[in-house]
Each structure stands twice: as structure tokens, then as C-alpha cells.
matplotlib code that plots the C-alpha trace (Angstrom):
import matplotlib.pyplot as plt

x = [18.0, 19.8, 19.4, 15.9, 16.4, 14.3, 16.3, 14.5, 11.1, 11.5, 12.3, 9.5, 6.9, 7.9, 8.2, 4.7, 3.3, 2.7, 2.6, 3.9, 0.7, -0.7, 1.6, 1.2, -2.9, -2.6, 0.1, -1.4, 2.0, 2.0, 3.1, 5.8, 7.0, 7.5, 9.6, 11.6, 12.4, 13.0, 15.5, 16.8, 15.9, 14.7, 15.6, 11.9, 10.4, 10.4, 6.4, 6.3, 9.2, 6.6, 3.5, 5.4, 6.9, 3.7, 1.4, 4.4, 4.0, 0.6, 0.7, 3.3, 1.2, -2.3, -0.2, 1.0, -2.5, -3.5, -4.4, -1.7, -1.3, -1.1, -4.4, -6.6, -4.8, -6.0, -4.1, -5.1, -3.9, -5.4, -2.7, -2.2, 1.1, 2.3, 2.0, -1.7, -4.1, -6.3, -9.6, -9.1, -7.9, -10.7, -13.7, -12.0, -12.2, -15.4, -16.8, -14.7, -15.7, -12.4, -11.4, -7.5, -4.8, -1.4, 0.7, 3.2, 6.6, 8.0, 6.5, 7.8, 5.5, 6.5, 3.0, -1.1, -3.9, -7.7, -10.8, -10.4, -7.9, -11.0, -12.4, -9.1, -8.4, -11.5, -11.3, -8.0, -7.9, -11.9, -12.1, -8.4, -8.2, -7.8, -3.9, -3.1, -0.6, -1.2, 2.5, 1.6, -0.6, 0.2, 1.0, 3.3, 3.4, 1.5, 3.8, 4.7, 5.1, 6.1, 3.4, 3.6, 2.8, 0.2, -3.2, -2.5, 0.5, -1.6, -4.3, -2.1, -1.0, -4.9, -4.5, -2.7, -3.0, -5.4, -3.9, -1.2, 0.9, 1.8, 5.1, 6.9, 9.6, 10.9, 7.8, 4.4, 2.0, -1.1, -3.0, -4.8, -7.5, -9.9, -12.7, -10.6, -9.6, -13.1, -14.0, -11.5, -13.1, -16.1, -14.8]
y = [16.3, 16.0, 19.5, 18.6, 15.2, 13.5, 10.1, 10.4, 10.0, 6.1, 5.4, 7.4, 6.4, 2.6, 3.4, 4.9, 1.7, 3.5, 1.9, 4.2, 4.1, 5.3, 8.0, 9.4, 9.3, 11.4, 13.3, 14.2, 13.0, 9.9, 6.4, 6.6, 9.7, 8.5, 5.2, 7.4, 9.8, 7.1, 5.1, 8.2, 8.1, 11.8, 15.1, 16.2, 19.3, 21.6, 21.5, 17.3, 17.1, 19.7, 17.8, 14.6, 15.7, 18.0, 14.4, 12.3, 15.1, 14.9, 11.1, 11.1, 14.0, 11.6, 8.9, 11.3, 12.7, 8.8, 7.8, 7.2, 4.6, 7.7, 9.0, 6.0, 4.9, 4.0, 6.5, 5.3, 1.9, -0.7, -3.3, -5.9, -7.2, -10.1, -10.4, -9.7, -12.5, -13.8, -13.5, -10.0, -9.0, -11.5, -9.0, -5.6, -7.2, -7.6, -4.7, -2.3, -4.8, -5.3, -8.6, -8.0, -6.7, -6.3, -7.0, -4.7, -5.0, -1.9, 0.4, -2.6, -5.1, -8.6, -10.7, -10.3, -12.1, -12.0, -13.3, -16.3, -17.8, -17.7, -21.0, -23.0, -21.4, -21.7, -25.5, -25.7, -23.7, -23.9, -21.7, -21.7, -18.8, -16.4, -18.2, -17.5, -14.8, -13.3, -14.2, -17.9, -17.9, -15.1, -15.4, -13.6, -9.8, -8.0, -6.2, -2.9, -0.3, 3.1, 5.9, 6.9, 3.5, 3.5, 1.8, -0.7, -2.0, -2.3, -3.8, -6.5, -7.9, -7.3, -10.4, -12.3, -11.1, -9.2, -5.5, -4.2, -1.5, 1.5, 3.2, 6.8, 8.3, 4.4, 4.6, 2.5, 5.2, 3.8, 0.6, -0.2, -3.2, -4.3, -2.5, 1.1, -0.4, -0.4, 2.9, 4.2, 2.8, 5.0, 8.0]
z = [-29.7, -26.5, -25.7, -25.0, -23.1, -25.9, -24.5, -21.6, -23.3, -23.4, -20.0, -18.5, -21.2, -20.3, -15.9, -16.5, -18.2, -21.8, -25.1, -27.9, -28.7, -25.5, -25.6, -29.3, -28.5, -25.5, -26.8, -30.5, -31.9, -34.1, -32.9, -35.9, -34.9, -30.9, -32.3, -34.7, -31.7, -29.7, -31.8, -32.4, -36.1, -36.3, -35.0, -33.6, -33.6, -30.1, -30.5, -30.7, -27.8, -25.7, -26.2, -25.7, -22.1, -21.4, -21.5, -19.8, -17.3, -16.9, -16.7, -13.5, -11.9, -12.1, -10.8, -8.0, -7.0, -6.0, -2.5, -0.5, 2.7, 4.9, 3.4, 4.5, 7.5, 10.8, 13.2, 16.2, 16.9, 18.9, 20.0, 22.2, 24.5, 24.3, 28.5, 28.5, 28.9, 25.8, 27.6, 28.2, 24.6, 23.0, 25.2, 23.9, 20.6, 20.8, 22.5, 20.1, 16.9, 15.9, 13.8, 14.4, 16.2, 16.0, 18.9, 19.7, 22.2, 23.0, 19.9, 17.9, 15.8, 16.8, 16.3, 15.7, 16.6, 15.1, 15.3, 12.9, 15.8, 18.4, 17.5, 17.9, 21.1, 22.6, 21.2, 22.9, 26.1, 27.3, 29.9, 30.6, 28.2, 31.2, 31.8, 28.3, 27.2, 23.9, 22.9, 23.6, 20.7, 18.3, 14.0, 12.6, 12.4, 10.0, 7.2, 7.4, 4.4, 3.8, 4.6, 1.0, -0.6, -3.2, -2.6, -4.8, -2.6, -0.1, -1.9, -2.7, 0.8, 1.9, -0.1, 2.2, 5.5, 7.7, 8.1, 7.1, 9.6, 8.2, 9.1, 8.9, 10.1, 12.0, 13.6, 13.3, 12.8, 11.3, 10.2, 7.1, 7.3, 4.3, 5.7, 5.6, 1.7, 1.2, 2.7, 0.6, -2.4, -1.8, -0.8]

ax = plt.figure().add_subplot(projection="3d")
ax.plot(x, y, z, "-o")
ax.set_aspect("equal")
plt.show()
């Protein structure tokens, strides 16, 4: 019945990853019933389209009530500039027991460092490490997501680099690093 937006029920069952059969389990309506309402095979009952919309409800409201970036975030940022001098950003690194840091040109991400890069430098500069600008020797720029990105985003480029920047409103406002992942976790 259109009246009821029962041609709806397909595309949200399939945006929120359910099988038919997913959906007639949680829903108490049978799997025969959801492809004949689907296909548009049957004119359902008002009960069946209410428990099928009440479940599809309840689904997008569990996804909704996951962490969010902006729930595990880092606030405060520790950065570096690309005109300060390695030595100097290697010792805060170490006194604060940080592994990375983005590096930041006016309130804009535009490189990173971490601790990984310590050995080649020291292999390379000795103790010429006090003449060498961050931007000398910086990768590339963490990635930066939407303050509202699910964990599992996030999870996913913890892959492949160290942090990842978190950003609302234009601004960087927080960081997100495997150990905050983890804390997360067990929380």
C-alpha cells in the first residue's frame, strides 16, 4: 500500500545491511511475506507494515546510538610547525609520550611526523638534528573526517596511518590515535 510507504521497506532493510530474513526474525513477520511486500505481490496488513517499520526503526536507532569520532576524540591537540626544529619536537615527544603529531600551518593540517621516523633521522642528521625544520622531514598529513563519523571509519584508516584528525564546523577539532580506539573499546 502506498499510503503506508511499504516501498520504502526495501531500500532501508538493504542501507541497513538486512537480509529478508534478518528482517522477518526481528520483525515476527515471515520472510515470504517481506518478498511478497516487497515485489509488491501482496497488499499487507497495517499490523505487519507496523512491526516491519517499528524493527527497521529500531535497527537505524542502534546504529545511531554508536560511538561517534567526536565521542572518543582527542580535544586537545598537540602539533608541531613546520619552522620548529626536530630536536626540540623529538624531547616534547618524549617527555609527553606521544608517538605522533600532526603538523599544522596556520590551523591547517599540511604534514605529521612520529616516532617510527626517529631512527632514519638520527641515522641521517646525527647531532645535526637541532638545524632541522620539521617541514624538512615531514609525511604526509594525517586524514581528516567528519566529527560524526562512525568508529568503524575510523577504524579503518587506523589501518594505514597513525591518527587520524577529526574535523567540525571547517575546523580541526580533535585527534583520534590507536590507543584512544582502544580505550574506546573498553569503555
Amino acid at each position: 500500500m502506498k499510503s503506508f510507504g511499504v516501498e520504502k521497506i526495501k531500500s532501508l532493510r538493504t542501507k541497513l545491511g538486512l537480509t529478508q530474513k534478518e528482517l522477518a526474525k526481528l520483525s515476527g513477520v515471515s520472510q515470504s511475506m517481506i518478498a511478497k511486500i516487497e515485489s509488491g505481490l501482496v497488499d499487507p496488513s497495517y499490523s505487519k507494515v507496523v512491526a516491519i517499520f517499528d524493527t527497521l526503526e529500531t535497527e537505524m536507532n542502534k546504529r545511531d546510538n554508536r560511538k561517534r569520532a567526536i565521542h572518543i576524540m582527542t580535544k586537545n591537540i598537540l602539533s608541531a610547525k613546520p619552522h620548529e626544529k626536530l630536536d626540540r619536537i623529538i624531547k616534547s615527544m618524549k617527555n609527553k609520550a606521544i608517538s605522533q603529531l600532526p603538523v599544522f600551518e596556520n590551523g591547517k593540517p599540511i604534514g605529521s611526523i612520529s616516532e617510527n621516523m626517529f631512527v632514519d633521522w638520527i641515522q641521517k642528521y646525527g647531532s645535526g638534528l637541532s638545524s632541522i625544520s620539521v617541514g624538512d622531514v615531514m609525511a604526509e598529513s594525517f586524514p581528516t573526517v567528519p566529527h560524526n563519523s562512525d568508529i568503524d571509519v575510523i577504524a579503518h584508516l587506523l589501518k594505514f596511518y597513525k591518527a587520524v584528525l577529526i574535523e567540525k564546523d571547517g575546523k580541526v577539532s580533535g585527534i583520534i590515535t590507536k590507543a584512544d580506539l582502544i580505550k574506546a573499546m573498553n569503555d
